[in-house]
C-alpha positions in Angstrom: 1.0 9.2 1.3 -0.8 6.1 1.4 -3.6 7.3 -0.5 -1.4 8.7 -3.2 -0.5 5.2 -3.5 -3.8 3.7 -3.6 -5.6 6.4 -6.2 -2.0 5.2 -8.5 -2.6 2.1 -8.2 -6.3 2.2 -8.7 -5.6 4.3 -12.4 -2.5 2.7 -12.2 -0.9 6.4 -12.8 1.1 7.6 -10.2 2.0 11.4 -11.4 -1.2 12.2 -11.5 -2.2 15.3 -10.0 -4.8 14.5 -7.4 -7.5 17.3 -6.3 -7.8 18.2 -1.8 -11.4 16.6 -3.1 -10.7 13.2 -4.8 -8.1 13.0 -1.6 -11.1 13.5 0.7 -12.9 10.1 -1.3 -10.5 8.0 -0.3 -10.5 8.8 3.3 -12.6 11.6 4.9 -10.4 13.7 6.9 -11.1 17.1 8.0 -10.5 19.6 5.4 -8.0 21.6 7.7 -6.4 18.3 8.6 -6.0 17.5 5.2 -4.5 20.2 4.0 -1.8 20.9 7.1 -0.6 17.2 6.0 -0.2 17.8 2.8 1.9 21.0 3.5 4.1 18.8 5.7 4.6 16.5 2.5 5.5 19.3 0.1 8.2 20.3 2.8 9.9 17.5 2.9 9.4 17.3 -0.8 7.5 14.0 -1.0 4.6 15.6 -2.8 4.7 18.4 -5.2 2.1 21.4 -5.5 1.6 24.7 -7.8 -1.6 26.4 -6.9 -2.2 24.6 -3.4 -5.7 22.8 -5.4 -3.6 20.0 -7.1 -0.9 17.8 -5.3 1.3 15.1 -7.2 3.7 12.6 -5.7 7.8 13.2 -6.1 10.1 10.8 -7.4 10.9 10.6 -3.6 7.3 10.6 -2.5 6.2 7.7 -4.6 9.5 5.9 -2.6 8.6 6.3 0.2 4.5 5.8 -0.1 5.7 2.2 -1.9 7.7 1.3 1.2 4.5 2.4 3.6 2.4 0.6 1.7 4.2 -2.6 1.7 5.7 -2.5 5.3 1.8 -2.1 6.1 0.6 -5.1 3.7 3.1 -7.3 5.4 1.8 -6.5 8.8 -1.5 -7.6 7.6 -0.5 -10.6 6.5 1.5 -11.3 9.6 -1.3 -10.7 11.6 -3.6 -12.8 10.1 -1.6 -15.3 9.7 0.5 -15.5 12.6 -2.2 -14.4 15.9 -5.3 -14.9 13.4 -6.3 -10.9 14.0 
C-alpha cells in the first residue's frame, strides 16, 4: 500500500496503473511475495487488477494507503523528536 502511495506522490498520480516490475523498484521484495500481497489487496478491494500484470489503487485503497502513510510519518517524527531515534 505504501508504495502505491509513494509512486502517487512521486508522479503525483494516484490511479495510475503500476506494473509487478516498477512495484519491485521501490522496494525489492520477492516476486512470489509480491504478488501473494497484492492478491490479498485486490480481495479486500484496496487495489484493483485486470490481467494480474497491472495493479491500481481503489477509491478505498488510496484511503487507507493515506492513513498508513501518515500514521507512519508521525511516528517518525515522534521518534526523532521525542527519544532522538
Amino acid at each position: 500500500m505504501k508504495i502505491f502511495y509513494h509512486l502517487g506522490e512521486k508522479d503525483n498520480n494516484f490511479e495510475a496503473k503500476r506494473k509487478l516490475a516498477d512495484l519491485q523498484k521501490q522496494r525489492p521484495i520477492p516476486t512470489a511475495e509480491m504478488q501473494k500481497g497484492l492478491q490479498r489487496l485486490v480481495k479486500k478491494s484496496w487495489i484493483s487488477t485486470t490481467d494480474k500484470v497491472e495493479f491500481q489503487l481503489t477509491k478505498t485503497g488510496k484511503t487507507k494507503a493515506k492513513r498508513l502513510v501518515r500514521i507512519h510519518r508521525l511516528w517518525e517524527v515522534y521518534l526523532s523528536k521525542h527519544l532522538n531515534i
